[in-house]
N, C-alpha and C positions, 0 to 999 in steps of 0.2 A: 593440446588437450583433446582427448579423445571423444568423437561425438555421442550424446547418449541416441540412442535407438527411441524413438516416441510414435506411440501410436497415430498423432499427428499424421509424422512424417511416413509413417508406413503403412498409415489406414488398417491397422491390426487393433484386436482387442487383446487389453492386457494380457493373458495368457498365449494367446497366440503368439506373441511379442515375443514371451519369454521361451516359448519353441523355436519361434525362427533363430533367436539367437543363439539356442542350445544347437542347431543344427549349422549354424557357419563354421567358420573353421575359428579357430583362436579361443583364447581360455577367455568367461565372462566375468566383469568385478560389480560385485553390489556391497553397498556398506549401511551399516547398522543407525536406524534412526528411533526415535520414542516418540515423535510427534511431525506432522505433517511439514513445518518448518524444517527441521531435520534433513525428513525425503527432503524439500525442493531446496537444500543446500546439497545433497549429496549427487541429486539430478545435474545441478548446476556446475558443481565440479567435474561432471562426465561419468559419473559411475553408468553403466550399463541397467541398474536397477538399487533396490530399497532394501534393505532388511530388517521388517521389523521384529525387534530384539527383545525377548523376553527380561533378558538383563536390562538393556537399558527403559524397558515400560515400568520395571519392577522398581527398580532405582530411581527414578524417574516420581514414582507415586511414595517412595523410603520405607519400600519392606524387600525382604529377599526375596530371591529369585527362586523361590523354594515350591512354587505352585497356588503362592498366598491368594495371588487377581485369580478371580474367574474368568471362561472363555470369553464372556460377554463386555467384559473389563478389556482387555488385550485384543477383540474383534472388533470393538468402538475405534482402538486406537489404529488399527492396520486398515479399517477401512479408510479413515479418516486418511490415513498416509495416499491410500491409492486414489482417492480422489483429487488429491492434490496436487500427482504429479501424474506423469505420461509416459514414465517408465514405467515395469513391472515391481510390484511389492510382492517377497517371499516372506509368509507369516511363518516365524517361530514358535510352533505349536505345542511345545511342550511334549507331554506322553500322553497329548491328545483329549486330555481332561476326563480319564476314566477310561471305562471298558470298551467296545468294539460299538455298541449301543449310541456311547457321548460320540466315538470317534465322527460315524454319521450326522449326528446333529450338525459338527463340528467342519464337516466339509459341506453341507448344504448351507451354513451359514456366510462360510467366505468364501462361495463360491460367487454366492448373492452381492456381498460385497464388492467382485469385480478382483480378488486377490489371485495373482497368477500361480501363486503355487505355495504348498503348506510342506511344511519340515517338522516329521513327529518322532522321536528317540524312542529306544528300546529300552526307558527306564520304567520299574513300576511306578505309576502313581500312588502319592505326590513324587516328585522327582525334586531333586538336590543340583542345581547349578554346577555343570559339569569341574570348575573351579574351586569349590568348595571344597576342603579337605574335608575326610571321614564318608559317610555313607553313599555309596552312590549301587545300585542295589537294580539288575538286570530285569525286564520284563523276561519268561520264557519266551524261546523262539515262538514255539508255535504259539502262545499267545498274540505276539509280534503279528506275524505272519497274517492272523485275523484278522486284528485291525487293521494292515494295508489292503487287506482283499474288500472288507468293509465300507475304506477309504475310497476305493475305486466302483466298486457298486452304488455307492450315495450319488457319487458328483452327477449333475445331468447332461452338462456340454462335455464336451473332450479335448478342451484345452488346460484345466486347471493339471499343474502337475502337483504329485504327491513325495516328496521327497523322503526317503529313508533314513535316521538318522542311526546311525551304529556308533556304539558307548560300549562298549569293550575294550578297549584298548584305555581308556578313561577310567574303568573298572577295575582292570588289571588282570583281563581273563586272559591277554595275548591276542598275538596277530593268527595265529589257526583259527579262533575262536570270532574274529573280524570279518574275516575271509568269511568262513561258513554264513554267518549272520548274512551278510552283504546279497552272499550266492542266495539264499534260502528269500532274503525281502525282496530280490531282485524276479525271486522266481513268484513270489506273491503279487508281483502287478503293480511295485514302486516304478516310478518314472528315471527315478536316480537316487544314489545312495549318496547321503555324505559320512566320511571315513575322521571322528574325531580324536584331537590327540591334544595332551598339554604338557609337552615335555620340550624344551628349549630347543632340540635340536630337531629337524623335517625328516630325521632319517625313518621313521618307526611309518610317515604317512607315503614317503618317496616309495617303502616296500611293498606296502599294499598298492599304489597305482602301478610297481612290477610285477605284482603278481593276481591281478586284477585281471581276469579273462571274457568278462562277459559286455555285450555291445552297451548295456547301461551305462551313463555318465556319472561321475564322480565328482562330488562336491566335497572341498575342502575347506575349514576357515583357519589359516595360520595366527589366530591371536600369541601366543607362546612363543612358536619357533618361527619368527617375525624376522628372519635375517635371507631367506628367501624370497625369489618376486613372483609376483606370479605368472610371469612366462617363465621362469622355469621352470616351476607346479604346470604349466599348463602343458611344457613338453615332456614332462612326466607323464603327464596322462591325467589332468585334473583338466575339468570343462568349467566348473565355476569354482570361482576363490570371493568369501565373504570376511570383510573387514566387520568384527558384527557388533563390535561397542566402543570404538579409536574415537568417533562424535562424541559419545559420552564423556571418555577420560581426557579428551581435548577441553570441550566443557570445561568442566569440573575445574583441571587446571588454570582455566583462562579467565575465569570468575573468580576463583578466589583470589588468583594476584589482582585483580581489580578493584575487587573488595575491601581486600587487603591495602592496598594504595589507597583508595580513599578515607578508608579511615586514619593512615598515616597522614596524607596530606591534607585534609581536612577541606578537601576540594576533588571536583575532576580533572583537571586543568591536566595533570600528567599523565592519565591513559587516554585521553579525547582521540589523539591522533592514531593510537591503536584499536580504538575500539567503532565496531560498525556505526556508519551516520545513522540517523533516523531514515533520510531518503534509501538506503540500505534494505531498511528494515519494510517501508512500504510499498519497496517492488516483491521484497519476499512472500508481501503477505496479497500480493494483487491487486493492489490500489490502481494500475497505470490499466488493471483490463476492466476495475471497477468504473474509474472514472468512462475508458470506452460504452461502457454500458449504460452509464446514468447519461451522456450524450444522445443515447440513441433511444432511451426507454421511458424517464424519470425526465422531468422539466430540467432541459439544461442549464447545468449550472455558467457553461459558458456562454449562454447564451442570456444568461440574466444581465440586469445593468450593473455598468461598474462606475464605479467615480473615481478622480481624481480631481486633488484636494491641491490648489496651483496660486501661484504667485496673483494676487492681488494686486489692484491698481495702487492702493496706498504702500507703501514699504516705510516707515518711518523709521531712520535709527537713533538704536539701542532699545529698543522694543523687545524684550525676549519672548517670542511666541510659547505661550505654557506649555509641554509635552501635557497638562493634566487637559486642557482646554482640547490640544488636538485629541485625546482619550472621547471627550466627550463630543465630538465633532464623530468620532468614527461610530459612536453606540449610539448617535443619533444615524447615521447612516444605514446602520444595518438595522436599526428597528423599522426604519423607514423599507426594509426589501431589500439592500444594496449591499452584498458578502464583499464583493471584490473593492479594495480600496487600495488606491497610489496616493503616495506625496510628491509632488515636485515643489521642491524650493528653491526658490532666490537664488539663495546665496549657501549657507552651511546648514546641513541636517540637525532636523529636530534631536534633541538632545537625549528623546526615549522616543521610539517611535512605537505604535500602540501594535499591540498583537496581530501580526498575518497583512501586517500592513508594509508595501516595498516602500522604498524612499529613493529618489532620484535627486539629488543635489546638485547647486552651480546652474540652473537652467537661466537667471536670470529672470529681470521685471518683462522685457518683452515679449507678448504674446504671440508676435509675428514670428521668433524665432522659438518659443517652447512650443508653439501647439503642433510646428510641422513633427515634433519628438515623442508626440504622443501615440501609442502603439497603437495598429490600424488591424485590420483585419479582425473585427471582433463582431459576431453576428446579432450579440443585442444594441441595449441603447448603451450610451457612453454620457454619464455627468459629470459636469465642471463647474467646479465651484471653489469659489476665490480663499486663501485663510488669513484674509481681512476679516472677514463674513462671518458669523454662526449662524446655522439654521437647526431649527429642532426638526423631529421628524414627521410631525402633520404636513409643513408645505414639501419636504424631499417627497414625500409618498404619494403627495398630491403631483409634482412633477413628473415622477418618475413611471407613474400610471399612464404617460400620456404618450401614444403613438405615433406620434407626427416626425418630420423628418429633422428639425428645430424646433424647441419649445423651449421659451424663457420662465423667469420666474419673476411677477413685480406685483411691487405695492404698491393697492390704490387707495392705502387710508390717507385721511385727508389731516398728515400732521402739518401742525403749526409750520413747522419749521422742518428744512429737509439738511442737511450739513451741504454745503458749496460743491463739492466733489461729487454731489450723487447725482445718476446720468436717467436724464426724463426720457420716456417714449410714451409716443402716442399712440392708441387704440383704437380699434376696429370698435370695441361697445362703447352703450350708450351710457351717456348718465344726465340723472337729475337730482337736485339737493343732495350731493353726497351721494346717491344709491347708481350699482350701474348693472348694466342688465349686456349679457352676452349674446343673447339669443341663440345659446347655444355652444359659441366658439367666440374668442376672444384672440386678436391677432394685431402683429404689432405692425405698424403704418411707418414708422419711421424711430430712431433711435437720436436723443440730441437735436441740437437746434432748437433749444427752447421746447421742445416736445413735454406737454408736463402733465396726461393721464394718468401715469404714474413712474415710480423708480424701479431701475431693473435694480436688482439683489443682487445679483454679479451669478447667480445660480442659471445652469442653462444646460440642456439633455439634445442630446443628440442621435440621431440615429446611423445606421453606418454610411447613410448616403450623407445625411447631414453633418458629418463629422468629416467626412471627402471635402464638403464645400466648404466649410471652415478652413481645412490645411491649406485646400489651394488657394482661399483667401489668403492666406498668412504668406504662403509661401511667393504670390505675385507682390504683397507688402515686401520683403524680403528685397524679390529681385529688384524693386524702386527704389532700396536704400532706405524703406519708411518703417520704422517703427508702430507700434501697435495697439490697442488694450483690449482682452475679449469684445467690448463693445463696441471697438471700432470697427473690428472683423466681421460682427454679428450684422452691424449698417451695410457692411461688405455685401457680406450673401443675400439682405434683401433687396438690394439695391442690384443685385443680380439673379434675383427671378426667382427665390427659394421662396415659399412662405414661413414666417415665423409667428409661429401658436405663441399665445402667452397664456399663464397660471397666474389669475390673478390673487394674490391674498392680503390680508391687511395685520398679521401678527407674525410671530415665530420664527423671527430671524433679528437680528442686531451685529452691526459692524464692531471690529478689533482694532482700533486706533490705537489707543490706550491704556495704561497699565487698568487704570478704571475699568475701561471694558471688560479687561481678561478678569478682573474678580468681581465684577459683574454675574458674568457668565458663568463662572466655577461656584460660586455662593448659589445660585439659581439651581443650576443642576444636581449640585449637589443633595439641595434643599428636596429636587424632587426626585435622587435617587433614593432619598432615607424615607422619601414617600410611598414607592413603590417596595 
């Protein structure tokens, strides 16, 4: 694939661009697009440059090519093209949108734009799409003539080039009548002529670049007599060849069978594998340099917290964990702050797993062997929380606020009864009759052994250093042979020099044991999504 030339890489301004490349050796190919995607699919295929296509803007908006858009219509859409990519964009300018007067408007306006070079026909305005059978109706020369002298007088820098577009031959006035045209715009101060034809065969354009005498270049666009390449237009004597509406009728084509199959098969199921991904679609559109940018500008999003959502100490079987309960577990998460969300399960993946959410299945109940699997190098905080557990999102946002290197999440209300499995720690605050007081920070003293300030939740946030000390907790469990539960790991790292914050709260979470629980919990939220 041929590389495209980009101002990038050349440090050239688009015009300039479209010079250097008029002056190498080799014939140039630009092809026809109607919208900025377009360009950066025709960039991407290597074309040398853009052409925005009267035909395809006119088609494009479903009216003809007849002069219907205004400049200001067709100059929206070529700027847009040139913004978009880092080749050069040659706007199709019609017969220039009027007299010698508009022509000026017309080049100070896309010059502004950054367009490397404008292509204006010697038809009188309105002008008739060279294709069109019936009228197609000469500007006089010296009219012509005008307006390129015009066209070269407005521009302010000296790199936009002005292209010639000669329609005689189109007309049916003959190749004397081409020739002269050509000689005559060429001696008015056009940059390069292009020489149009629509007759099946190249031989009417092959005679004009023989009998083509002057050092001006020669543009050609074979739509018609399409059985030619353009090397050998080029060793004719043609410097640029434009493909100027194949996007279009490729389109067109590639949609309607698509369209077409779906409504036959009453599904997409059988164009999926022909037709572009979405991931396709969001490099086309600059997602991968958007995201660079909101990294560097906008609060990073990778640098927000993420959760995953992990094997609980309970596993009871035949429990089916609800896909609705995990729904509501992830829109508690993200109300609470937290976009990025993982599953790791057990055993087999959740049976629907909730929007933009991965799934990692088979990890197993062992915490000592899933947490060394959980992905590292992530600059913000990282939460882990069991899907035994639900929590709403007042305590996720109260944890997840919290900066420290380890920070757990536990209840110090003072229920009756705590269910046998649930693991006490004890606390750094104080308390009396029920009431306890942090003095500011609340920090756990010890995990188990009778420890009974209160119960961890199984909720706990980590920071990237705190997240380091966990795996290699897990991973020295590992090399002993010893299995693990987040909270034995979590006694691990204090018991190894870490401090561990706690969040203390007394509501907004309840364990998933049982079928009871999961409609517990789905009746609840439910109750307070019909609220909100």
């Amino acid at each position: 694939m041929k590389a495209a030339v980009t101002r990038a890489s050349e440090g050239l301004t688009d015009g300039a661009s479209l010079r250097d490349l008029f002056e190498r050796p080799g014939v140039v190919r630009i092809a026809g697009a109607h919208n900025p995607l377009g360009a950066r699919l025709a960039e991407r295929a290597g074309f040398d440059g853009v052409w925005s296509s009267g035909l395809e803007v006119s088609a494009s908006q479903g009216v003809p090519d007849t002069d219907i858009l205004t400049m200001s219509e067709l100059l929206a859409v070529a700027g847009s093209m040139a913004a978009a990519v880092d080749v050069p964009v040659v706007a199709d300018c019609d017969a220039g949108y009027g007299n010698a007067h508009n022509v000026m408007n017309m080049i100070r306006r896309y010059e502004a734009a950054g367009i490397s070079a404008v292509s204006i026909e010697d038809k009188r305005f309105p002008k008739v799409n060279s294709f069109i059978p019936g009228r197609q109706e000469l500007a006089p020369i010296g009219e012509f003539c005008g307006k390129l002298a015009a066209a070269k007088a407005a521009q302010r820098g000296t790199e936009l080039m002005v292209i010639a577009r000669i329609e005689a031959l189109i007309a049916g006035w003959g190749m004397d009548e081409a020739l002269t045209r050509g000689e005559a715009y060429a001696e008015a101060g056009a940059d390069a002529v292009l020489i149009h034809a629509k007759g099946s065969s190249p031989d009417p354009v092959l005679e004009f670049l023989g009998r083509w005498r002057l050092p001006v270049p020669v543009v050609v666009v074979p739509t018609t007599y399409h059985t030619i390449t353009a090397a050998e237009l080029g060793e004719a004597g043609a410097k640029m060849v434009i493909y100027a509406n194949h996007g279009l009728r490729a389109g067109i084509t590639a949609v309607s069978q698509a369209f077409e199959a779906i409504l036959r098969d009453g599904r997409t199921t059988g164009i999926e594998e022909h037709i572009a991904p979405l991931a396709t679609v969001f490099d086309l559109q600059g997602v991968p340099a958007q995201k660079r940018d909101e990294g560097l500008y906008i609060t990073p999003y990778d640098s927000a917290p993420r959760a995953f959502v992990v094997p609980g100490a309970q596993q009871p079987s035949g429990l089916d964990r609800a896909a609705d309960v995990l729904d509501c577990q992830t829109a508690e998460l993200r109300r609470s702050g937290v976009e990025q969300v993982a599953v790791h399960a057990a055993g087999e993946p959740p049976a629907r797993a909730p929007q933009d959410v991965s799934v990692v299945a088979g990890v197993g109940t062992d915490a000592a062997a899933w947490v060394p699997t959980l992905p590292g190098s992530h600059p913000g905080s990282t939460l882990v929380l069991p899907d035994d557990v639900f929590f709403e999102a007042g305590p996720l946002r109260q944890l997840a606020a919290n900066a420290s290197d380890v920070t757990v999440l536990v209840d110090v209300s003072a229920r009756a009864a705590r269910r046998p499995d649930a693991v006490g720690v004890a606390l750094s605050s104080s308390a009396r009759d029920g009431r306890r007081l942090t003095a500011g920070s609340s920090l756990v003293t010890a995990f188990g052994g009778g420890a009974a300030d209160a119960e961890f939740t199984g909720a706990a946030l980590f920071s990237a250093r705190g997240l380091a000390a966990l795996v290699s907790a897990a991973e020295k469990r590992r090399a002993e042979g010893s299995a693990a539960t987040v909270a034995e790991l979590l006694s691990d790292v204090l018991l190894g020099g870490l401090q561990v914050r706690a969040v203390e709260v007394a509501s907004g979470w309840t364990e998933l044991r049982t079928a009871d629980d999961l409609r517990f919990v789905g009746d609840v939220m439910a109750a307070s999504g019909a609220e909100r």
